[in-house]
VEXKOL-964108 format. One record per residue (C-alpha): x, y, z; residue number from 1. Coordinates in nm, 3 decimals. Each point is the difference from the previous one (the first is absolute). Example, Ala and Ser with C-alpha at 12.3 -4.5 7.8 and 13.67 -1.06 7.14 Angstrom:
% VEXKOL-964108
         x         y         z   baza
     1.230    -0.450     0.780      1
     0.137     0.344    -0.066      2
//
This chain:
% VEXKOL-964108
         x         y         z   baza
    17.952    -5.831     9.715      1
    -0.084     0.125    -0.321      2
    -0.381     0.031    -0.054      3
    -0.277     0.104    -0.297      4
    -0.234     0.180     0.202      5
    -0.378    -0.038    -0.048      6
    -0.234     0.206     0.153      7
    -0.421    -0.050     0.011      8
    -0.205     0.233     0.174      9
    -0.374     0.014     0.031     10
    -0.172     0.334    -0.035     11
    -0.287     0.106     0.220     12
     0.098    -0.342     0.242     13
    -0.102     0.217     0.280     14
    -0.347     0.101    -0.113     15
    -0.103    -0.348    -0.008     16
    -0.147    -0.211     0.318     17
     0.123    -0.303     0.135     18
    -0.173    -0.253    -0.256     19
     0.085     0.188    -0.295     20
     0.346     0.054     0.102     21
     0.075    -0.357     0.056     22
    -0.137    -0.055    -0.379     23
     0.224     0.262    -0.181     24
     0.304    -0.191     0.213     25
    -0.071    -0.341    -0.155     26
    -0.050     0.172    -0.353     27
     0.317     0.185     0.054     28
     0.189    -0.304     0.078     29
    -0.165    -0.169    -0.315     30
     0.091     0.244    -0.240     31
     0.384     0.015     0.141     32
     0.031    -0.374     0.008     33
    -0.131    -0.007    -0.369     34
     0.213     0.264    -0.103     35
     0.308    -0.140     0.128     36
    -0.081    -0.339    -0.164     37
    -0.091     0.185    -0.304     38
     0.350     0.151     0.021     39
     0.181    -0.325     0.033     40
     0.044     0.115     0.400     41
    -0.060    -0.367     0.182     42
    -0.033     0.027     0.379     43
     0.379    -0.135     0.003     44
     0.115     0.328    -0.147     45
    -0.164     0.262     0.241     46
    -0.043     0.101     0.363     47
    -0.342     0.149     0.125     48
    -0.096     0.211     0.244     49
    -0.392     0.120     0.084     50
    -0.063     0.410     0.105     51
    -0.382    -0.050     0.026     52
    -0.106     0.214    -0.244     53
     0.346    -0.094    -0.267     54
     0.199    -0.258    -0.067     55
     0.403     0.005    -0.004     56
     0.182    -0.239    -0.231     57
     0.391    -0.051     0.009     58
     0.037    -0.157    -0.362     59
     0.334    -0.184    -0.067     60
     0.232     0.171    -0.230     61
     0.045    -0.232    -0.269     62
    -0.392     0.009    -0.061     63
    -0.084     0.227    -0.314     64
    -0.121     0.340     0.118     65
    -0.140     0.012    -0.388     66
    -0.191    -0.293     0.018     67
    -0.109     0.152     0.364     68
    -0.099     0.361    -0.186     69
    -0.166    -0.183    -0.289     70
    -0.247    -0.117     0.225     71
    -0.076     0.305     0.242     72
    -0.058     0.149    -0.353     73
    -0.229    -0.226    -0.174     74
    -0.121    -0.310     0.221     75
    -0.083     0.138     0.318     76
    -0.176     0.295    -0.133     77
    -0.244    -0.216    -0.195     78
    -0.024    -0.240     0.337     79
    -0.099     0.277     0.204     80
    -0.260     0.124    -0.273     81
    -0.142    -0.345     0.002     82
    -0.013    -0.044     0.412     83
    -0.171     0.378    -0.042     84
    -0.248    -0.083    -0.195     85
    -0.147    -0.272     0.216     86
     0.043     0.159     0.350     87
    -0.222     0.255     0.136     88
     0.141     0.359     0.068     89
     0.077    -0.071     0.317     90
     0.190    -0.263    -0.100     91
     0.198     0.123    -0.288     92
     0.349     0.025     0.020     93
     0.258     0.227    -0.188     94
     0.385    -0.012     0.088     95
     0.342     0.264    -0.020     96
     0.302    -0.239    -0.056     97
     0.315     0.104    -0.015     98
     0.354    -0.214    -0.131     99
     0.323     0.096     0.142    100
     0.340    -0.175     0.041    101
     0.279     0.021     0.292    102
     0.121    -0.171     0.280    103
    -0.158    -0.094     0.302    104
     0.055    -0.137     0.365    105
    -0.173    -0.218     0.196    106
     0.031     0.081     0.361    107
    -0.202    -0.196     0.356    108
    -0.349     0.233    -0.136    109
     0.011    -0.016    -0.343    110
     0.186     0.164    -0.344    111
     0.149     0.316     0.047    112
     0.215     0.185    -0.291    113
     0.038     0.387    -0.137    114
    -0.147    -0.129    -0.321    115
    -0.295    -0.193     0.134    116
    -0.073     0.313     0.178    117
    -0.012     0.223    -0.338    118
    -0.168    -0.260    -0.136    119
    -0.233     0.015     0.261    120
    -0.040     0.404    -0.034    121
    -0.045    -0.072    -0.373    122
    -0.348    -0.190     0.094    123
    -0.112     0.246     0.249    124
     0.080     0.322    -0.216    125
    -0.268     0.197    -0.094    126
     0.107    -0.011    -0.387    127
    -0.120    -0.395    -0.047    128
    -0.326     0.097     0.228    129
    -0.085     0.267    -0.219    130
     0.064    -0.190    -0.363    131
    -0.236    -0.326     0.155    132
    -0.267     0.297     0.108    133
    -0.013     0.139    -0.366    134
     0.020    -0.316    -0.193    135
    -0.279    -0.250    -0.045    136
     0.250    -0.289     0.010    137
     0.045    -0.192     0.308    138
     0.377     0.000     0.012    139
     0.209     0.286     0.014    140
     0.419    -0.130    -0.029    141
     0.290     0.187     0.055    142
     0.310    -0.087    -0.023    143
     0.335     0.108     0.194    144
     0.288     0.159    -0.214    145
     0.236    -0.289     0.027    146
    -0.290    -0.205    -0.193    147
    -0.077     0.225    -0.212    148
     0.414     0.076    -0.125    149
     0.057    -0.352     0.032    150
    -0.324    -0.176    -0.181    151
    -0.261     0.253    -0.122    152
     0.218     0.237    -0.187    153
     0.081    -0.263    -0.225    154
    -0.392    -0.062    -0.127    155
     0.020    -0.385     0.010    156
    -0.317    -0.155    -0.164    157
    -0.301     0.065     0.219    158
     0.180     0.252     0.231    159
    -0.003     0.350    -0.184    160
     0.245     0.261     0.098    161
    -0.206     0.285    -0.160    162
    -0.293    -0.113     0.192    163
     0.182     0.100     0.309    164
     0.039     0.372     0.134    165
     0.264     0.146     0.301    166
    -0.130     0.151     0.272    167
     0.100     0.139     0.336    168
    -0.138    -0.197     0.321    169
    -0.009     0.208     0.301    170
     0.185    -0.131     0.334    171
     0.130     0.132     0.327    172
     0.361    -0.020    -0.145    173
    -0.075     0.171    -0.334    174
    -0.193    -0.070    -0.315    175
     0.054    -0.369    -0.150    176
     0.052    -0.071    -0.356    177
    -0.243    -0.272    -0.118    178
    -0.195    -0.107    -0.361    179
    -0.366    -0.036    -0.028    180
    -0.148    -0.192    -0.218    181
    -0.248     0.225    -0.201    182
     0.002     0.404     0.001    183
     0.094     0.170     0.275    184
    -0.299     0.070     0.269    185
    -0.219     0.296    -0.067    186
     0.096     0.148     0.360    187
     0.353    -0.056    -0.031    188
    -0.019     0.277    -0.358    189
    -0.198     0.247     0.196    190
     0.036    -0.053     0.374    191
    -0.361    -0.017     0.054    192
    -0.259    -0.294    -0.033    193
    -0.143    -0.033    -0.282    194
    -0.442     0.083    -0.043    195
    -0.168    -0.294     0.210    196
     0.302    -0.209     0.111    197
    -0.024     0.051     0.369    198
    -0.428    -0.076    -0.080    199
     0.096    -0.304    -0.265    200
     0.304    -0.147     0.241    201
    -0.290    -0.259     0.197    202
    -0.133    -0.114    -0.338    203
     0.321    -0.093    -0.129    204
    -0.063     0.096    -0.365    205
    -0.035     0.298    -0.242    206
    -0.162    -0.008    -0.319    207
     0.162     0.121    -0.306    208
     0.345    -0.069     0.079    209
     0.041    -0.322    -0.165    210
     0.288    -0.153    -0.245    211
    -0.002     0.246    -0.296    212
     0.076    -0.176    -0.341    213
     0.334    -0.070    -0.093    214
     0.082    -0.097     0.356    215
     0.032     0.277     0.174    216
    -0.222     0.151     0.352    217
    -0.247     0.196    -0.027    218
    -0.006     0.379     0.065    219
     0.369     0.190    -0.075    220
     0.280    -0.271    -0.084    221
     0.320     0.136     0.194    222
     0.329    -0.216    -0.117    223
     0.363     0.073     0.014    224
     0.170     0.162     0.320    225
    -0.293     0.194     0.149    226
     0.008     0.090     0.386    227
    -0.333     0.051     0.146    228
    -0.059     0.233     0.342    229
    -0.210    -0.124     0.317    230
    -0.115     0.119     0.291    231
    -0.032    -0.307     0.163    232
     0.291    -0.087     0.275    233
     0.082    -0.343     0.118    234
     0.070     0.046     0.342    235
     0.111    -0.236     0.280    236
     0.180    -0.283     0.039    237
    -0.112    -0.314    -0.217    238
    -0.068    -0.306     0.209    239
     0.020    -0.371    -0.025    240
    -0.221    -0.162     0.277    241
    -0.115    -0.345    -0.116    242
    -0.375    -0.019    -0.095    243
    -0.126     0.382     0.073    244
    -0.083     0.197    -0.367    245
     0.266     0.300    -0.024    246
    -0.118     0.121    -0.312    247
    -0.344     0.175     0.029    248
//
């Protein structure tokens, strides 16, 4: 069946303990299920499926994948800010997300489908990790090129094409073409981290890299077709086994 793909992944789940773990999973859910209502997504319209530390949902196709970007873009940003503000540091919770489109299966185990799995390689890839590192924001989206030729390109209101930038996602069957939202990651330009990432990565948050005025990130703004290099290497076969975190 024919599928909109969204993708929700935790960072640092692992670094957590038990208690605090269990928290970020119940905010997680919140923000999704708030999202999706947000985006005019009822529970009638979409199939879920829990990966610990992420959450999978199969969105029916006649549900607007604008309405759906709109709100990765604006709403849940701001949510997350809010929940941020009043949770502790152990407690604080930033997300990758990632929207993608295809067709998917559902066998005895679960969904299986070539373009869940690049979806899937999309969250893990070390491109989105890096941009959430460098940014102060709490959400760091990327979208898959089907997405972004078949809704961004065209800049409807509240989802701006020029705001987007190509890169190259590293996988065990080649590079992936994908579209971040914001510039390209530091790392991916120069193929090294950039000062104090690897130090800053458990904090979450880097100062002076905020919204610059007239809309754009701050730092260098990269638009247009620009390919990025990395180092990093997705490697291994992606699993699906109900209610363990893949994505750490």
């Amino acid at each position: 069946m024919s599928r909109t793909i969204l993708l929700l992944d935790i960072e640092r789940f692992s670094d957590r303990d038990d208690v605090e773990q269990a928290f970020l999973r119940r905010m997680l859910y919140d923000v999704c299920d708030s999202a999706l209502l947000a985006a005019g997504v009822d529970e009638t319209l979409r199939l879920r499926e829990d990966r610990g530390d992420s959450v999978m949902e199969l969105i029916d196709p006649n549900a607007s994948v604008i309405s759906l970007l709109r709100t990765l873009l604006a709403d849940v940003p701001a949510r997350l800010r809010t929940m941020n503000r009043m949770a502790s540091s152990s407690a604080q919770m930033r997300l990758r997300a990632v929207v993608a489109g295809g067709y998917v299966k559902r066998d005895a185990f679960g969904w299986v489908g070539s373009d869940l799995n690049h979806a899937c390689r999309l969250l893990d890839g070390e491109p989105l990790r890096a941009a959430l590192r460098e940014r102060p924001d709490d959400l760091a989206l990327c979208v898959s090129s089907a997405v972004y030729e078949g809704v961004v390109r065209h800049s409807h209101t509240g989802v701006p094409a020029e705001h987007f930038t190509r890169i190259a996602v590293p996988s065990k069957n080649g590079a992936l073409t994908a579209w971040l939202h914001g510039p390209a990651p530091v790392e991916q330009i120069t193929g090294h981290p950039t000062p104090g990432d690897r130090a800053t990565e458990g904090a979450g948050r880097r100062s002076g890299s905020g919204p610059a005025p007239g809309g754009h990130f701050g730092g260098a703004y990269i638009g247009g077709d620009n390919y990025g290099i990395s180092t990093g290497q997705v490697t291994g076969d992606i699993r699906f086994d109900a209610g363990r975190g893949k994505h750490r």
